[in-house]
Backbone as CSV, one residue per row, in Angstrom:
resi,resn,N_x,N_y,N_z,CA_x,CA_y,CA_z,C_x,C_y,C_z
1,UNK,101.266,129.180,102.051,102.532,128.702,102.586,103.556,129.825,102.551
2,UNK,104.170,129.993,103.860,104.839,131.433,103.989,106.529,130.922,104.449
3,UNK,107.297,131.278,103.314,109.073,130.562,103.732,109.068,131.740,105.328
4,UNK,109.135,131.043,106.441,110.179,131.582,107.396,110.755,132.562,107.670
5,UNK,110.957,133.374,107.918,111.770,134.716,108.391,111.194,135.023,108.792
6,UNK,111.996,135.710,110.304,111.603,136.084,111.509,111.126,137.760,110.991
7,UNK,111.142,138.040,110.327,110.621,138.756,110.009,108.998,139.469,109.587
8,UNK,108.904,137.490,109.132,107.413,137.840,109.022,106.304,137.676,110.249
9,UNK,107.346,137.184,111.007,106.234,137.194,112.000,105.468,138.881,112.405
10,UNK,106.325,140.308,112.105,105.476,141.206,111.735,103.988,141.240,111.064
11,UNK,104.023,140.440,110.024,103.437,140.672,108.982,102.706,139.636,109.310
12,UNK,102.636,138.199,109.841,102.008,136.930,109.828,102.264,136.685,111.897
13,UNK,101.572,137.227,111.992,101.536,137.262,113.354,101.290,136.085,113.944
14,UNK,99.965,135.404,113.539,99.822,133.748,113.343,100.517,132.752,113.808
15,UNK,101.799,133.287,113.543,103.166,132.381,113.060,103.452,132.339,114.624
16,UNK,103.924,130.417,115.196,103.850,130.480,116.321,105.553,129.920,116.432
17,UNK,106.285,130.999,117.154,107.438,130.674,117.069,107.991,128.990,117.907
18,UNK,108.354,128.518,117.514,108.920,127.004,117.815,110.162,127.010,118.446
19,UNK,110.639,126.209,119.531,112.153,125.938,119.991,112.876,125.324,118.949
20,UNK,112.277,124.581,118.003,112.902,123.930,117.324,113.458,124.498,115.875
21,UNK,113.196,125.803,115.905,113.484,126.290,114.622,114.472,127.943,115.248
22,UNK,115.766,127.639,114.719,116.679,128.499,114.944,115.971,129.954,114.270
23,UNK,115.431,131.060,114.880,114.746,132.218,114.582,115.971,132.819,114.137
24,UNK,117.510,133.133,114.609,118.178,133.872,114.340,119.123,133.674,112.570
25,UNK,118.469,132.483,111.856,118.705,132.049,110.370,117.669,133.294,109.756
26,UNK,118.220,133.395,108.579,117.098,134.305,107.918,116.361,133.597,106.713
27,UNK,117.030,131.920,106.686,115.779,131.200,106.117,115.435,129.935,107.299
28,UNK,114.356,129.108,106.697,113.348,128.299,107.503,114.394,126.984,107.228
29,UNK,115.271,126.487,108.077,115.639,125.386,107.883,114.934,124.079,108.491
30,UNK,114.393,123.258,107.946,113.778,122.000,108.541,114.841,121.278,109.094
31,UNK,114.421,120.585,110.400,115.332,119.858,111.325,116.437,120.068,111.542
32,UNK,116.228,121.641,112.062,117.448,122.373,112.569,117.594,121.239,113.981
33,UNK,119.136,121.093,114.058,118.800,119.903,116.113,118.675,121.619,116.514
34,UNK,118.220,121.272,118.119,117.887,122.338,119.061,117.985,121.449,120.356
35,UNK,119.129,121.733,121.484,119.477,120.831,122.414,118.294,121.067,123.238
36,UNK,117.647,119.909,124.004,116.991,120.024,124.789,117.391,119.488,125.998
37,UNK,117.303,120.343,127.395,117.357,119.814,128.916,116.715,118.604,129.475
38,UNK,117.398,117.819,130.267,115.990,116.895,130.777,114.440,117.514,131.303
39,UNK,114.710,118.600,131.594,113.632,119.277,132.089,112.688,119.839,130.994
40,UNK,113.343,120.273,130.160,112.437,120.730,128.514,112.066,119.021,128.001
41,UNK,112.654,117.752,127.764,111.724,116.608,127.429,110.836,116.335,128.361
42,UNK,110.907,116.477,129.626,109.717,116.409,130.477,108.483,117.052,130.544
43,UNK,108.912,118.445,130.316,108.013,119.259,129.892,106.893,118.897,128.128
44,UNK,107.782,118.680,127.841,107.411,118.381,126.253,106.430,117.094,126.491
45,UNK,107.010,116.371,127.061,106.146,114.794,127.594,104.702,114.932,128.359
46,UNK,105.377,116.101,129.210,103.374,116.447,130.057,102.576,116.739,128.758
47,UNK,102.817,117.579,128.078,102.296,118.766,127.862,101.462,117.665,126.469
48,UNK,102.006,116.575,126.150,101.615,115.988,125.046,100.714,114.273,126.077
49,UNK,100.920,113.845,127.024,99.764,113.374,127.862,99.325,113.679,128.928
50,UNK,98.458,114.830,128.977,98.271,115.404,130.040,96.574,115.077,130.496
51,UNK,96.581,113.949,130.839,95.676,113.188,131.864,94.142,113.383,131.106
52,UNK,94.098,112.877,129.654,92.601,112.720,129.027,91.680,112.697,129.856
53,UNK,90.133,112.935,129.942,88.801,112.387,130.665,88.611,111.776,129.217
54,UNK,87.612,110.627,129.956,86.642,109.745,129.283,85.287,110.658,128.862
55,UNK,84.689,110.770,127.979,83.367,111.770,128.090,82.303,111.330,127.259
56,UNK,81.473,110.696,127.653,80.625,109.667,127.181,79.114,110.214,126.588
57,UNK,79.402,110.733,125.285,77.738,111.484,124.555,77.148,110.577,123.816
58,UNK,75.726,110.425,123.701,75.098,109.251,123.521,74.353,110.177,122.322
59,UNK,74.041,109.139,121.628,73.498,109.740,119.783,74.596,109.551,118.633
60,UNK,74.080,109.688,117.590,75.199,109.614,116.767,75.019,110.986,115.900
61,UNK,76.308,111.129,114.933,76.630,112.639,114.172,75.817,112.497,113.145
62,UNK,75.521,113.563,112.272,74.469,113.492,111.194,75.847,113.113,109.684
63,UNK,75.374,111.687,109.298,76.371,111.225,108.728,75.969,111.144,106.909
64,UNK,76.678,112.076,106.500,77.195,112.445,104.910,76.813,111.542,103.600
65,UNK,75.888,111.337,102.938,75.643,110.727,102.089,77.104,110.241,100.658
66,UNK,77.446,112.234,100.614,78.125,112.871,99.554,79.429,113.303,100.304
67,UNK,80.109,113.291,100.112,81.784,113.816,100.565,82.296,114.598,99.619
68,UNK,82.973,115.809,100.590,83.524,116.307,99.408,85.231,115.469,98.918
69,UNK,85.150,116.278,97.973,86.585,115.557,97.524,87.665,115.815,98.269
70,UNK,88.430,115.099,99.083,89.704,115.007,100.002,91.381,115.236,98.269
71,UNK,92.228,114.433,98.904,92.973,115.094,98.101,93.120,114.021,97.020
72,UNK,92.850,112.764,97.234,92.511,111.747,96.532,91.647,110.756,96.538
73,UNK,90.815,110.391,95.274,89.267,109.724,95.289,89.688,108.513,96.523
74,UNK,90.678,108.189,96.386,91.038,106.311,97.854,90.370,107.128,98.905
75,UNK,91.210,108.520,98.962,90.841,109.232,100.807,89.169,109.253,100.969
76,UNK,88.484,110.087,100.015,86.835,110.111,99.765,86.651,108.375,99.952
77,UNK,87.124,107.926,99.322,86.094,106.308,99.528,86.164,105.802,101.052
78,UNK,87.371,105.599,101.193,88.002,105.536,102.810,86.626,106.064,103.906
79,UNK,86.601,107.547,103.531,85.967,108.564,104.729,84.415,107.662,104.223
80,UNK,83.991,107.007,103.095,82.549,106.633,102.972,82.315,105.692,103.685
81,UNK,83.158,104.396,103.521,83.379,102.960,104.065,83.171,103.399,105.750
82,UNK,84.514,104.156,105.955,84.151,104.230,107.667,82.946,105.114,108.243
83,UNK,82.473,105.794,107.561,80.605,106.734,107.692,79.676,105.453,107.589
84,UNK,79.749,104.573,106.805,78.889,103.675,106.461,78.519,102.186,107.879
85,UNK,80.023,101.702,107.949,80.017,101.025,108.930,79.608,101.860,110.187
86,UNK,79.933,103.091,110.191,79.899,103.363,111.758,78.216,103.554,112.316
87,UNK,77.591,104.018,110.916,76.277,103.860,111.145,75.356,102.803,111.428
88,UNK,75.737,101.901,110.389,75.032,100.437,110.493,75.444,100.015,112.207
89,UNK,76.798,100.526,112.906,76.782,99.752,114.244,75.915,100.165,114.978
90,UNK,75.506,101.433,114.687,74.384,102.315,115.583,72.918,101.628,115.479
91,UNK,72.849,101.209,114.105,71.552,101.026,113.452,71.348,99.660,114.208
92,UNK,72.645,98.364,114.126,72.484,97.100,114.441,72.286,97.049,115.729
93,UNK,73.147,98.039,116.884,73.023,98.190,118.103,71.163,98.352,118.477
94,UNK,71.000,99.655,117.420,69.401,99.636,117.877,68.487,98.818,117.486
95,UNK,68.256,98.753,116.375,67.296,97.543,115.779,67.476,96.069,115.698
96,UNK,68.437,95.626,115.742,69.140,94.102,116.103,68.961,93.985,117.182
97,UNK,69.920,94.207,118.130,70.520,93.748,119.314,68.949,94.647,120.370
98,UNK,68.646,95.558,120.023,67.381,96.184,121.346,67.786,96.816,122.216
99,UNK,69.316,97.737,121.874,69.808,99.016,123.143,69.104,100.052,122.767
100,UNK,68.750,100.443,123.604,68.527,101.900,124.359,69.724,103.402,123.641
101,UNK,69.304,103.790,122.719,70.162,105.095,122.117,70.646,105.493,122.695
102,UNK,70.399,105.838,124.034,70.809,106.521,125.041,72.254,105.978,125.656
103,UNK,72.127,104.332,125.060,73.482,103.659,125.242,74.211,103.725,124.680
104,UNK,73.881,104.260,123.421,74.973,104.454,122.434,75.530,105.659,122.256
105,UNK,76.505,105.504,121.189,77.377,106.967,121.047,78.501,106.383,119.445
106,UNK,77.922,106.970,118.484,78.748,106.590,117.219,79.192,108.719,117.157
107,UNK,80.585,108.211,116.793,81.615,109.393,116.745,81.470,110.508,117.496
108,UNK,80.547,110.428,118.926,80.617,111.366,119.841,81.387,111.462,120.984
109,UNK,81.554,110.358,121.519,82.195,110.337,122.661,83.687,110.481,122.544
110,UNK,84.004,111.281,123.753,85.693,112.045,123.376,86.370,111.145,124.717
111,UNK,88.079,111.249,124.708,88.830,111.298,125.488,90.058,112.369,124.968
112,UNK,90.031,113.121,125.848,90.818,114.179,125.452,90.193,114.775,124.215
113,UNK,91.105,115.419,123.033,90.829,115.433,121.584,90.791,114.439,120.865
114,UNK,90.366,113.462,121.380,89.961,111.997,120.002,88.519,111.995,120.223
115,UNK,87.511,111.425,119.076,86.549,111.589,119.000,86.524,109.521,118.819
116,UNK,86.194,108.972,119.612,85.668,107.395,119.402,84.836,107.222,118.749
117,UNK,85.021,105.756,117.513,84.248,105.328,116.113,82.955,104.867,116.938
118,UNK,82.618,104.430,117.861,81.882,103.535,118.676,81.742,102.905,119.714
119,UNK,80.950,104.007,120.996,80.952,103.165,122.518,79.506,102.728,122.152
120,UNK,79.753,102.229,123.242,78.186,101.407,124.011,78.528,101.206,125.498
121,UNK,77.411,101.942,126.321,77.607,102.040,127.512,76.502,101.368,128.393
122,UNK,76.584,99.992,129.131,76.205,98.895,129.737,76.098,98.714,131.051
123,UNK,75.460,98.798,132.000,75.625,98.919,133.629,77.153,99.454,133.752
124,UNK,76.816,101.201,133.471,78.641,101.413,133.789,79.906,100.602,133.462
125,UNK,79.534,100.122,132.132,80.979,99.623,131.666,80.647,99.569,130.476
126,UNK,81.622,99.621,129.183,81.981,100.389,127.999,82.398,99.786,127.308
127,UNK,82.024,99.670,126.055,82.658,98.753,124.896,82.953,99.584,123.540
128,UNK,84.147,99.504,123.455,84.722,100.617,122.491,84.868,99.601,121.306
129,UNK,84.389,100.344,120.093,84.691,99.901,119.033,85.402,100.994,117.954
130,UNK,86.787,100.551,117.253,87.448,101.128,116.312,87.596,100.922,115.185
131,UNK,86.838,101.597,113.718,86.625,101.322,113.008,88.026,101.362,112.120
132,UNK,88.296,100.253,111.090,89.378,100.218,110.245,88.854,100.036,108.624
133,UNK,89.435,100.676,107.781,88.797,100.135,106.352,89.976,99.323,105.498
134,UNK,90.801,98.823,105.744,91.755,98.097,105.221,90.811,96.977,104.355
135,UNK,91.300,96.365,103.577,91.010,95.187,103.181,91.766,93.624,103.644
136,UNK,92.791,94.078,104.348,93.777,93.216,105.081,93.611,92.824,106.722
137,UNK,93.237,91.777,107.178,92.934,91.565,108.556,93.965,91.971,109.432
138,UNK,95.420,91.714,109.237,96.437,92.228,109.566,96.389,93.561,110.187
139,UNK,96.422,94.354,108.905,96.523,95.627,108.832,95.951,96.478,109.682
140,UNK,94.592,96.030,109.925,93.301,96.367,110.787,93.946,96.423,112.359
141,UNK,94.389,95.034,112.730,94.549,94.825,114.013,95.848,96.246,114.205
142,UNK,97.053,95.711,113.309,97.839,96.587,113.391,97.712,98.143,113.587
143,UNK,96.543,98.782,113.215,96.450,100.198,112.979,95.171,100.269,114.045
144,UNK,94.653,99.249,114.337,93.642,99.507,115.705,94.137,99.239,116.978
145,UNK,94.737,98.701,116.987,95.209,97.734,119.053,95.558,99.099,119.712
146,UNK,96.320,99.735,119.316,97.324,100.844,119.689,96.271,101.874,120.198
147,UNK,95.029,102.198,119.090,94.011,103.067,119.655,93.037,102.786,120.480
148,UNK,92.811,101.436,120.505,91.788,101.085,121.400,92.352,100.705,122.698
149,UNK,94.183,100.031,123.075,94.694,100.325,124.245,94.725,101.751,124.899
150,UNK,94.701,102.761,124.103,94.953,104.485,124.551,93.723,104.125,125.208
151,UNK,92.259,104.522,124.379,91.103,104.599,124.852,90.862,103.855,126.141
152,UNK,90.839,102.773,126.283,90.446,101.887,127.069,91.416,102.265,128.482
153,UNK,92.911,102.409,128.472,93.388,102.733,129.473,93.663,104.363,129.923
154,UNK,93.849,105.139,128.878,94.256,106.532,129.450,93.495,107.311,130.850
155,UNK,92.328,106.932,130.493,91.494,107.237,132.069,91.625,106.317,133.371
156,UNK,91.933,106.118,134.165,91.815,104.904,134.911,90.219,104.420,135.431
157,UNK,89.409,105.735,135.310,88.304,105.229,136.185,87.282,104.755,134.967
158,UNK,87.833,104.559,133.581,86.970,103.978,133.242,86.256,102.177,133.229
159,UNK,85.861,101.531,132.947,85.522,100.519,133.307,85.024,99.819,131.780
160,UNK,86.193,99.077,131.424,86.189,99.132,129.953,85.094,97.230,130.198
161,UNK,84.222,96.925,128.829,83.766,95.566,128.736,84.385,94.791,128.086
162,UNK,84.281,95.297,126.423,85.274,94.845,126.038,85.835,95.630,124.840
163,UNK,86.847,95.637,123.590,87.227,96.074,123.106,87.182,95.649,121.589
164,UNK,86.532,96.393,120.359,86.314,95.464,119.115,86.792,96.551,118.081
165,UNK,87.334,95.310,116.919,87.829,95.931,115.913,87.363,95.623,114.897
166,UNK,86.566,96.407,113.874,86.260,96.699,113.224,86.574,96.598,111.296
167,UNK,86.485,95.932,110.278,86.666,96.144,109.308,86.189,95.112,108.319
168,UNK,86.298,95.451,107.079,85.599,95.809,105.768,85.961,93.837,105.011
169,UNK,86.502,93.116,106.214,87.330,92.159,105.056,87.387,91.152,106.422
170,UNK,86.669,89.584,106.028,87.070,88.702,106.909,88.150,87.938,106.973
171,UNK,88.427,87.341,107.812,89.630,86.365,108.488,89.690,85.556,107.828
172,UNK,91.544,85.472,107.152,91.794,84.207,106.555,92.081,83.140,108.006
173,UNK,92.851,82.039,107.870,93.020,81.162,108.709,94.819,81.930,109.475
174,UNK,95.209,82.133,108.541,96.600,83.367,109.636,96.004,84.156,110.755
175,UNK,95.107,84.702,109.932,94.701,86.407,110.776,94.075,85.809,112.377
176,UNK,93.119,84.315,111.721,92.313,84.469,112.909,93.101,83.597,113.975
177,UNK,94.071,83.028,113.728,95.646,81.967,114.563,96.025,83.569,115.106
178,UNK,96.388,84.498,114.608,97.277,85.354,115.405,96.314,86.413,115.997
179,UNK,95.310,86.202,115.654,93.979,86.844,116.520,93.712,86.358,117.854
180,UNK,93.663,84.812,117.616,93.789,84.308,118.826,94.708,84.736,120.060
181,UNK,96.259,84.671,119.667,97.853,84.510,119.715,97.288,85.770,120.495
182,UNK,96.653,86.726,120.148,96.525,88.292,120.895,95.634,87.997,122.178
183,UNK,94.429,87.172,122.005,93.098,87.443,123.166,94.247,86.609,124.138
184,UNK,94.872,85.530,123.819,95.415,84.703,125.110,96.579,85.867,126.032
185,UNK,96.946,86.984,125.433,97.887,87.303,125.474,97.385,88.956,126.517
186,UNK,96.333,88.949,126.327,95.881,90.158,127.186,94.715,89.579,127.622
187,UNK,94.190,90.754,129.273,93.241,89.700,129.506,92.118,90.389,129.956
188,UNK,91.781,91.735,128.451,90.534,92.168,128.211,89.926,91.699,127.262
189,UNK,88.852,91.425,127.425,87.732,90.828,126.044,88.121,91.649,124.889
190,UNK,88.445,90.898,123.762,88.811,91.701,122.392,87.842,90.833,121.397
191,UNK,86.961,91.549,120.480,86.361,90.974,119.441,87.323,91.513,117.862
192,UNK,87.043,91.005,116.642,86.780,91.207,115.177,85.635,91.416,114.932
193,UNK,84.877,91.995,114.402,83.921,92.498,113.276,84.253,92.652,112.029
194,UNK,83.782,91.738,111.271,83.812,91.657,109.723,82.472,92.441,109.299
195,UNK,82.650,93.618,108.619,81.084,94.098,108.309,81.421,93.498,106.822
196,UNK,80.095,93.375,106.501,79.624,93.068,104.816,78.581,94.015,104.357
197,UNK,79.560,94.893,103.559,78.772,96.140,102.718,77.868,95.849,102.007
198,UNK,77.685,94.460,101.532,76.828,94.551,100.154,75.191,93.538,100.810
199,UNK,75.452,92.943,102.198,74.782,92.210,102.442,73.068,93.382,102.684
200,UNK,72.216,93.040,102.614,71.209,94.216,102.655,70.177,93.795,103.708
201,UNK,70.604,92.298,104.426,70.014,92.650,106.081,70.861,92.541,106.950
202,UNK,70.428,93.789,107.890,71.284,94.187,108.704,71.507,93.159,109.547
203,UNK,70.941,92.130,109.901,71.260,91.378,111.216,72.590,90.317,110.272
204,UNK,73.107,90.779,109.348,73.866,89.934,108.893,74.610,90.177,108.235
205,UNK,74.847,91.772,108.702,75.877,92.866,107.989,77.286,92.724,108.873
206,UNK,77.202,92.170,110.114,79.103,91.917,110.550,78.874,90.558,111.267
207,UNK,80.110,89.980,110.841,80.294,88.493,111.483,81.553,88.885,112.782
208,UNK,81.415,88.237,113.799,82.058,88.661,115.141,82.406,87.348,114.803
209,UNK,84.189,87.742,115.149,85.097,86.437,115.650,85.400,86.743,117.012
């Protein structure tokens, strides 16, 4: 970690100068304002959605038994829970359900720089799944809708089936009333997946609401 001065950019070449940081201070002030033109937020606006592709790789990643240590043991458990589920969907997709690998895609398939928890690709149309490890049904929807609307719409030519969310903890009688309150409310197919970690056959490792 290197304090600021335009100076070091000699020395730390690296260093990528920002509009937002007054260079002519000779220390690093955080949230210096820096006026911007309508034409500089526009610019700023392309440059941050600038027209994703859909890119659809079939297989899944070679997935980690052992993790290394993140910055706290929650983060390591976190990164296990979502390695764990994302596999079993691959595993249930193939040996359960009877797709074709070739249909699948666990943490390969990109749009733009995001890497998707889980497609499945069906007579040209796509079912994205986003994995959550919350223990809260809430929480899940809350921290998934947002990513699986990006995915599903940022491309136009994709041809979405339907859209499922993913996590570690089933539906009280709230979650699954305002679960509902959501499918009436948009009018793409949206599932829940409750996986169950401890259950040890797979055809009975996630319950779909």
């Amino acid at each position: 970690n290197v304090r600021f001065k335009p100076e070091n950019a000699k020395i730390y070449p690296e260093l990528i100068f920002s509009p937002f940081i007054n260079i002519h201070k000779s220390k690093f002030r955080r949230f210096q304002p820096f006026k911007l033109s309508t034409e500089d937020l526009g610019n700023l606006g392309m440059g941050l959605i600038s027209s994703p592709s859909f890119d659809f790789l079939p297989g899944e990643i070679l997935f980690k038994e052992k993790f290394k240590r993140v910055r706290e043991a929650s983060e390591t458990n976190v990164a296990r829970i979502h390695s764990h589920i994302t596999k079993d969907l691959f595993k249930y997709h193939r040996d359960i359900l009877g797709l074709n690998v070739v249909n699948l895609s666990a943490e390969k398939t990109t749009i733009g720089p995001r890497v998707l928890d889980f497609v499945i690709l069906e007579n040209d149309q796509f079912s994205i799944f986003e994995v959550k490890t919350s223990l809260s049904g809430f929480l899940n929807f809350r921290q998934a809708l947002g990513q699986l609307f990006e995915y599903a719409y940022l491309d136009s030519r994709v041809n979405i089936k339907k859209l499922v969310i993913v996590g570690p903890v089933k539906l009280n009688d709230s979650e699954k009333s305002y679960f509902e309150s959501i499918r009436k409310l948009i009018s793409i197919k949206i599932e829940y997946w409750a996986y169950e970690k401890s259950e040890n056959d797979l055809g009975k490792k996630f319950l779909i609401y």
